[in-house]
C-alpha positions in Angstrom: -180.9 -3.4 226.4 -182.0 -1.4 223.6 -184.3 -2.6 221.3 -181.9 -2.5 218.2 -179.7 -5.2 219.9 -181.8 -7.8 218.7 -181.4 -6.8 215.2 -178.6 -9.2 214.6 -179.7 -12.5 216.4 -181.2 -14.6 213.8 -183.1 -17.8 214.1 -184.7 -21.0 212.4 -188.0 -22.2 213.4 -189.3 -25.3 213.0 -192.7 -26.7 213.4 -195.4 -29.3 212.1 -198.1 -26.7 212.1 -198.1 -23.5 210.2 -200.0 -21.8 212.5 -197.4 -22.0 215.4 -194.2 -21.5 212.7 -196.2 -18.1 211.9 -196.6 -17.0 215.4 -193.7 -17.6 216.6 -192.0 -15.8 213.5 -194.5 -12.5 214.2 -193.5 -12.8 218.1 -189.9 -13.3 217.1 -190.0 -10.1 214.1 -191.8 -7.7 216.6 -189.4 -8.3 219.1 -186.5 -7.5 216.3 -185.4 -10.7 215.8 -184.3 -12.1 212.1 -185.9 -14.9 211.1 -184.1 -17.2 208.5 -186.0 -20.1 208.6 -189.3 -21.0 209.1 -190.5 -24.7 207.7 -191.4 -28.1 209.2 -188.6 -30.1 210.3 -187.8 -32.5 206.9 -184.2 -33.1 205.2 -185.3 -29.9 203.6 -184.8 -27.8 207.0 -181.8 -29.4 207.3 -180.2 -29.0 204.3 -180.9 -25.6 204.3 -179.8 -24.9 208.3 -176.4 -25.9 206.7 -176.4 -23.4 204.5 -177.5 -20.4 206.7 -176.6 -18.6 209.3 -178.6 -19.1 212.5 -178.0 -18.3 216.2 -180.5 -20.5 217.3 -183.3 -23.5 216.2 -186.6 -23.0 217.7 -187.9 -26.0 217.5 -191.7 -26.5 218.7 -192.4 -29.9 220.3 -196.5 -30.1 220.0 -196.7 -30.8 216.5 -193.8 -33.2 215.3 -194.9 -36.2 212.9 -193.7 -39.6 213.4 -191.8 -39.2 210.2 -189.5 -36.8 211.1 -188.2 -38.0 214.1 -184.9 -39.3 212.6 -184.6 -35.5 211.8 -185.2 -34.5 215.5 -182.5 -36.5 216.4 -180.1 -35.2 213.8 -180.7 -31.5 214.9 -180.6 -32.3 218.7 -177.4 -34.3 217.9 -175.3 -33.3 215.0 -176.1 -29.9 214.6 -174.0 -27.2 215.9 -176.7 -24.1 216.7 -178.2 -24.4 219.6 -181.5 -25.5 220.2 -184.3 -24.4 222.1 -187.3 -26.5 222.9 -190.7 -25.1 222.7 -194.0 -25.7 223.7 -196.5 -23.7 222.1 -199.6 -25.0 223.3 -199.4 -24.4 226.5 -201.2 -20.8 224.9 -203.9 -22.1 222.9 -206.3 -21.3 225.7 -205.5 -17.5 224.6 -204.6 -17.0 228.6 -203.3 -13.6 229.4 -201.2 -14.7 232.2 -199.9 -17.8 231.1 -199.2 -15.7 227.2 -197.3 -13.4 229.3 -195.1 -15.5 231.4 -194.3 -18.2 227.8 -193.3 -15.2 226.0 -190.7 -13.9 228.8 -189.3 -17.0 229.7 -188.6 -17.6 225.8 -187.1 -14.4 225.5 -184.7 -14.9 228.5 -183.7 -18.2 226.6 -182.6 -16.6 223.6 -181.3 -14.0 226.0 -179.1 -16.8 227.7 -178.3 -18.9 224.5 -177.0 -15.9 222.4 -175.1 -14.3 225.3 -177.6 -11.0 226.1 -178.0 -11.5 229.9 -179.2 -8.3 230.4 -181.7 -8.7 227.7 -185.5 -7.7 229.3 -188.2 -9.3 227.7 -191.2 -7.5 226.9 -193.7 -8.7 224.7 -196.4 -6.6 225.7 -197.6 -5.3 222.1 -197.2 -8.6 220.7 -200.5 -10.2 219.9 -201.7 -13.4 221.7 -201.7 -17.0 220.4 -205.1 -18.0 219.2 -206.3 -21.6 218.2 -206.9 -21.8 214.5 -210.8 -21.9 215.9 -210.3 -18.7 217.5 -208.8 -17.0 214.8 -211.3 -18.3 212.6 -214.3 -16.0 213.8 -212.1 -13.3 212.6 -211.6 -14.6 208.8 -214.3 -17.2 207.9 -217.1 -15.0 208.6 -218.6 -15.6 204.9 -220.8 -18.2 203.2 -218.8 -19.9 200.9 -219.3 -18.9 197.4 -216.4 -20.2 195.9 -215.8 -23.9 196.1 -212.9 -25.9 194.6 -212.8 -29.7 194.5 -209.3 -31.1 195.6 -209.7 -35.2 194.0 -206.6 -37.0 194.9 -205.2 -41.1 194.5 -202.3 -42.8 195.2 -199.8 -39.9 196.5 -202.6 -37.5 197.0 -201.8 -36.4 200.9 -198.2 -35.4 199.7 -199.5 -33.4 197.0 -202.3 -31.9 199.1 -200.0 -31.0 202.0 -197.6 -29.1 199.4 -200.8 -27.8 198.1 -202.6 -26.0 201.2 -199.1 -25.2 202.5 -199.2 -22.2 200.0 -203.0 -20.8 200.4 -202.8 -18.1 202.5 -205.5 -18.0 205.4 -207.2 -14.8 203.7 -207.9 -16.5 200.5 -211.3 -16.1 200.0 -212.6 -19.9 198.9 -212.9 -23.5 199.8 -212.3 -26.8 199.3 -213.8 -29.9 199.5 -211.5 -33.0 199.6 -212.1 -36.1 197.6 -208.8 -38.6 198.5 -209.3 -42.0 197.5 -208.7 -43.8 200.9 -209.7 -46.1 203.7 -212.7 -45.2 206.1 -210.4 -45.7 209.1 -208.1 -43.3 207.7 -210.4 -40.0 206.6 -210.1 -38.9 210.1 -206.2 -38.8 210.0 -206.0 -37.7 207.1 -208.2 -34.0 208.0 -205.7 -34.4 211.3 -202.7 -34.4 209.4 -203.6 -31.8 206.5 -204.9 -29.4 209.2 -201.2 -29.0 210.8 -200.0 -27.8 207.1 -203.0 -25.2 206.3 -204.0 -22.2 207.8 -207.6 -22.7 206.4 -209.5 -25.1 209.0 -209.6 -28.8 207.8 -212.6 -31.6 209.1 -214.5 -34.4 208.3 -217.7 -32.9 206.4 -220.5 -33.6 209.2 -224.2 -32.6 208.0 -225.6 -29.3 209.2 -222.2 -27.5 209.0 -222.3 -24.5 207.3 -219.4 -24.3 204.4 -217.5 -21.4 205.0 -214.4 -19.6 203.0 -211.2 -20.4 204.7 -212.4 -24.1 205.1 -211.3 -27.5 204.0 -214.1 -30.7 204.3 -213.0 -33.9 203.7 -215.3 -36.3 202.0 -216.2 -39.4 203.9 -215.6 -42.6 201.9 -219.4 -43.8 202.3 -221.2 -40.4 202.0 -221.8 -37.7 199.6 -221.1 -34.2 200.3 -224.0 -31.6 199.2 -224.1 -28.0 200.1 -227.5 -27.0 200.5 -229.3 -23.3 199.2 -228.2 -21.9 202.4 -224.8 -23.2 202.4 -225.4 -25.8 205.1 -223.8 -29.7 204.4 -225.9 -32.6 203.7 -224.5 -36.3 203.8 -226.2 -38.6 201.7 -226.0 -41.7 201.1 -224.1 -42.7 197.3 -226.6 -44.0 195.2 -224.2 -46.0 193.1 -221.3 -47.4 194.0 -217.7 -47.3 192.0 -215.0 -48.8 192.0 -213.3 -45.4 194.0 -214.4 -44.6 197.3 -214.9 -41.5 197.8 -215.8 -41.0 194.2 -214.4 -37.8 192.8 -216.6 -37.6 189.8 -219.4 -37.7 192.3 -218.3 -35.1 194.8 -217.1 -32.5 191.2 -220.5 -32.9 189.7 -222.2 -32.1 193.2 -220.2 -28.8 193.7 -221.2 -28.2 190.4 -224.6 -28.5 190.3 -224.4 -25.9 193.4 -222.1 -23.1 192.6 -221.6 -23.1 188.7 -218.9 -20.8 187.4 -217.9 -20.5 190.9 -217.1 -23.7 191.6 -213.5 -25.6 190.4 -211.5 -28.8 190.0 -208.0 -29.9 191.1 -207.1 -33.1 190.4 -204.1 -34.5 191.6 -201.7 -37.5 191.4 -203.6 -41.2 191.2 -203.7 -44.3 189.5 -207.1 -44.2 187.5 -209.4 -41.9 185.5 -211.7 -40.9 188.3 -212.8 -37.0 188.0 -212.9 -37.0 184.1 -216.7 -37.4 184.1 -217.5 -34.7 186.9 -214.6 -32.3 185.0 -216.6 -32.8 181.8 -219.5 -32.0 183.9 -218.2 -29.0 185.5 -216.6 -27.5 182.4 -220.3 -27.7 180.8 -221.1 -25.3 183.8 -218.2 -23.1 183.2 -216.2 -24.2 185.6 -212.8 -24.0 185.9 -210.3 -27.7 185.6 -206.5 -27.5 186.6 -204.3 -30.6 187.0 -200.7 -31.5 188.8 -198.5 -31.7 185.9 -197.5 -35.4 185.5 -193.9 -34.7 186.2 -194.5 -33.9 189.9 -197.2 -37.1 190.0 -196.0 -40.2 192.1 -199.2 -41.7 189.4 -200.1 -39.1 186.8 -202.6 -41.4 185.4 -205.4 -39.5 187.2 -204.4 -35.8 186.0 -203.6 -37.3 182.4 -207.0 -38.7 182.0 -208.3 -35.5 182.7 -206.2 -33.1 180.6 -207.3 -35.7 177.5 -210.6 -35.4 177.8 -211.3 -31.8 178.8 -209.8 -28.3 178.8 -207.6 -27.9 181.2 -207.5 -24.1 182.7 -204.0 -24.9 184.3 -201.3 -27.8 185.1 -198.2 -27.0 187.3 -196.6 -28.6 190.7 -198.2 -28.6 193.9 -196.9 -25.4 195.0 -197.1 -23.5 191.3 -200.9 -24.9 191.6 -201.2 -22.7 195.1 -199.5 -19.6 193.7 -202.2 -19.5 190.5 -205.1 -19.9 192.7 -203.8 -17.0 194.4 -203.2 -14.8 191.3 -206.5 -16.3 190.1 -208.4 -14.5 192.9 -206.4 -11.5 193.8 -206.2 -10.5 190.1 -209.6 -11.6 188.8 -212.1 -11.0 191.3 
C-alpha cells in the first residue's frame, strides 16, 4: 500500500497522560495518519467526537481516572466510530522488540478497522516510547534558575491540571507546588498532576537537585528550600498557620533564593494565604500573576492578592499557561 493511502484515515485519541496522547499522535502523523483529536477522555472529548469526523477512537487503557469512567462507557457504548483499545505501557521499558511488534500490530488494527487489509505496517523511523524519566535526561539537563510558585486552595488541582496541561516540556522553568491539602493526599495529588504535564511532578524529597522541566510538591509538614547548589532541603516550619502547606512560606523561600527570577501563581482558594510572600516577592522584583476570579471555584485567594500587590498578570488557567510561554520565549 502506498504510503499516501493513509492520508485520509483520521483518528481521535484519547488518554489520561499527555505523554502517551503525544506519542501516539507523532507515531500516528509519521505514519500519515490525520489526527483530529487528541485530549483526555471528559464530556469535552465527547462533545467534540460528535462534531468531527473520525475513522477511529484510540483510546489508551493505562491511564484512565476513576472520574471518567461513565465516559468510557459512553464511547464503548453509544458511540458509533469504532474503537481501538490500547495499551501503551507495555513500551515504557523502551524495548526494541516489544516497540516493534506494539507498533505493527496497532497498525494492522487500523488496517482492519478502516478496511486496508493489505495495509503493511512499518514503523521503522518512528522513534521509541520513552518513560517521562527517560526522556528527561534529554531536557532537564539544567539547574533550575527559574522558579515559579504555583499556591493553590479550594479548587486548586482543577486549576493546576488546566494549568500544566499547556507548558510545553521545553519550557525552561520550574515550579514548586504549594496546594492547601491533607498529608495523606500530597502523594496523589503529584500522581495525578503528573499524568497532565509533560514536566516531571514529585513530592519534594531533600537532596534532590531542582531542575527546569520539574514540578515539587510541597509536603504539608515541611518547608521546601533550594540550597546555593540547587539541591532541596526539608525543614521543619518554624511557625505554624492556619494553612498547611503555607503558601506565604514556600513564596518568600523561593524568593529569598532566586530573586527576579523567581515568580508567583496564585490560584483559586478560600483565604488570603500568599499575600504576605507576594508582597515579599514583589520587594525582590519578582514577578505576581493571579487566576482571574471569574474562572475561581473561590477567588478569595487570587483577590486578596491582586488588592494588596501589583499584579503582573490575571487570566484563566490556560491564558495563565500561554503568558508564561510568551513571557519566556519573547523576553529571555
Amino acid at each position: 500500500m502506498m504510503q499516501n493511502e493513509t492520508d485520509n484515515i483520521r483518528i481521535a485519541i484519547t488518554s489520561g497522560s499527555i505523554s502517551h496522547r503525544n506519542y501516539l499522535q507523532k507515531s500516528m502523523e509519521h505514519r500519515g495518519i490525520q489526527v483530529v483529536l487528541n485530549e483526555s477522555l471528559t464530556e469535552k472529548f465527547m462533545n467534540k467526537l460528535d462534531h468531527i469526523e473520525s475513522d477511529v477512537v484510540l483510546f489508551d487503557v493505562d491511564s484512565i481516572e476513576d472520574e471518567h469512567l461513565e465516559y468510557l462507557d459512553q464511547l464503548l457504548e453509544q458511540s458509533k466510530i469504532p474503537v481501538i483499545i490500547n495499551d501503551i505501557s507495555a513500551l515504557t521499558l523502551n524495548e526494541q522488540k516489544a516497540s516493534s511488534k506494539w507498533n505493527d500490530n496497532l497498525l494492522q488494527k487500523i488496517a482492519d478497522i478502516t478496511g486496508r487489509n493489505s495495509w503493511e505496517a512499518d514503523f521503522s523511523k518512528v522513534e521509541l516510547f520513552e518513560t517521562k524519566e527517560q526522556a528527561s535526561v534529554k531536557v532537564r539537563d539544567d539547574l533550575a534558575k527559574d522558579v515559579w510558585v504555583l499556591g493553590a486552595s479550594l479548587g486548586g488541582p482543577d486549576a493546576l491540571k488546566r494549568f500544566l496541561s499547556d507548558i510545553p516540556a521545553d519550557l525552561p522553568v520550574a515550579f514548586v507546588i504549594a496546594q492547601h491539602i491533607g498529608d495523606k493526599f500530597v502523594s496523589l495529588l503529584a500522581e495525578q498532576l503528573n499524568r497532565y504535564t509533560e514536566f516531571k511532578v514529585t513530592v519534594a524529597k531533600t537532596g534532590h537537585v531542582m531542575r527546569h522541566h520539574e514540578v515539587l510538591v510541597t509536603p504539608t509538614d515541611k518547608r521546601v528550600i533550594i540550597n546555593p547548589i540547587g539541591a532541596v532541603e526539608l525543614k521543619k516550619v518554624d511557625e505554624l498557620t492556619n494553612y498547611s502547606p503555607s503558601i506565604n512560606q514556600a513564596i518568600k523561600d523561593v524568593a529569598a533564593r532566586y530573586k527576579t527570577h523567581a515568580g508567583a501563581i496564585i490560584f483559586s482558594g478560600m483565604c488570603d494565604d500568599g499575600v504576605e510572600g507576594c508582597a515579599e516577592l514583589v520587594q525582590k522584583g519578582g514577578q505576581v500573576w493571579v487566576q482571574d476570579p471569574e474562572s475561581c471555584v473561590i477567588s478569595a485567594m487570587s483577590e486578596s492578592v491582586a488588592k494588596a500587590v501589583t499584579v503582573d498578570f490575571s487570566g484563566t488557567p490556560e491564558m495563565l499557561a500561554k503568558q508564561l510561554v510568551s513571557y519566556y520565549r519573547n523576553t529571555h
